[in-house]
C-alpha positions in Angstrom: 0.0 0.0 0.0 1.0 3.5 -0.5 1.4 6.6 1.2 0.5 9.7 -0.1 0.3 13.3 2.4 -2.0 15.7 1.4 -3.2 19.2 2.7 -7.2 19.5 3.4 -8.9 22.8 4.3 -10.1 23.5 7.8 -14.2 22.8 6.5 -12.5 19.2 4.6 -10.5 18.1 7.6 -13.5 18.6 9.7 -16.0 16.8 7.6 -13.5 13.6 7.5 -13.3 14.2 11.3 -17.2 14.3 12.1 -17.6 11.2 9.3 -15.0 9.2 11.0 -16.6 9.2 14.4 -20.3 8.7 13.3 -18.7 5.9 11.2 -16.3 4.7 14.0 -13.3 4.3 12.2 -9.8 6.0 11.9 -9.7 9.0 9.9 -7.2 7.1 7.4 -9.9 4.8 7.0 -12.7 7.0 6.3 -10.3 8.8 3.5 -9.8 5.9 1.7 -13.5 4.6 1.7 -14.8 8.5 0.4 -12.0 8.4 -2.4 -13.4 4.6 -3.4 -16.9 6.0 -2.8 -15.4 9.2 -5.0 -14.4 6.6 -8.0 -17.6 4.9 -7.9 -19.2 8.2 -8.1 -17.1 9.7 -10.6 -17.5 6.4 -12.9 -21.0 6.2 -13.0 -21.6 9.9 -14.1 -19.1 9.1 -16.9 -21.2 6.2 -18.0 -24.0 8.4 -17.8 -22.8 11.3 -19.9 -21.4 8.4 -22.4 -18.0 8.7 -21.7 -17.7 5.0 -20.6 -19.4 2.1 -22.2 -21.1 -0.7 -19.8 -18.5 -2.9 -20.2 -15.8 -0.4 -19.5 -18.2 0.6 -16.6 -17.7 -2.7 -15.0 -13.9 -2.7 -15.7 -13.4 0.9 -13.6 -15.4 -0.9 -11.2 -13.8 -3.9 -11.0 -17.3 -5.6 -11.3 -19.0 -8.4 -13.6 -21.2 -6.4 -16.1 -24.6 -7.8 -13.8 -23.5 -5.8 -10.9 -22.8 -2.9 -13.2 -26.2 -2.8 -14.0 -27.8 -3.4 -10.7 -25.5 -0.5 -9.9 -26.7 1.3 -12.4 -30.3 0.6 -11.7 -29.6 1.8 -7.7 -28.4 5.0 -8.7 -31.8 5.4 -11.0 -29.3 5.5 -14.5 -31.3 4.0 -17.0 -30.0 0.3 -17.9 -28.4 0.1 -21.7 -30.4 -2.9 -21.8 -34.5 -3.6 -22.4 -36.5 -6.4 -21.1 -36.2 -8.7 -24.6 -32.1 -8.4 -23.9 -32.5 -9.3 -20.4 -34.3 -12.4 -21.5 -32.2 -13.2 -24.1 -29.7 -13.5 -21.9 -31.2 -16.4 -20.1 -32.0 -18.5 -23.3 -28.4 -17.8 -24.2 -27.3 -19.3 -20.8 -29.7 -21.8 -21.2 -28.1 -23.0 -24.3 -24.9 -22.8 -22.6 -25.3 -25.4 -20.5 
């Protein structure tokens, strides 16, 4: 793991601070989970304003496409995908087997 130091303003630091004890963890902690949270965040507005596909969603995320899309779907982004794809999908596993 790396280390990185960085400066926060006063209103920042404090935030982290007030998180970190509602959360009960370390301050280091909390940092890291908001920049994952950040990512997360930052990747699924891409996707939204096209800049990502659904596959390269999942890949960012480090996710199988079908949590991509349940992702998707718990943020209220649209899914890429209609009903007739979705059950496609299970004749195509179907036949897989």
């Amino acid at each position: 793991m790396g280390v990185i130091s960085l400066r926060l303003k006063e209103r920042d630091l404090e935030r982290l601070e007030e998180l970190s004890k509602s959360e009960h963890k370390d301050k280091s902690t909390m940092a890291r989970e908001l920049l994952e949270y950040g990512w997360d965040f930052l990747m699924l507005k891409y996707y939204r304003d096209g800049k990502l596909s659904l596959n390269g969603l999942a890949k960012k995320l480090d996710i199988p496409v079908s949590e991509a899309i349940d992702l998707l779907k718990e943020f209220g982004i649209e899914a890429p995908i209609g009903f007739d794809d979705y059950l496609k999908g299970f004749e195509v596993f179907d036949q897989a087997r």
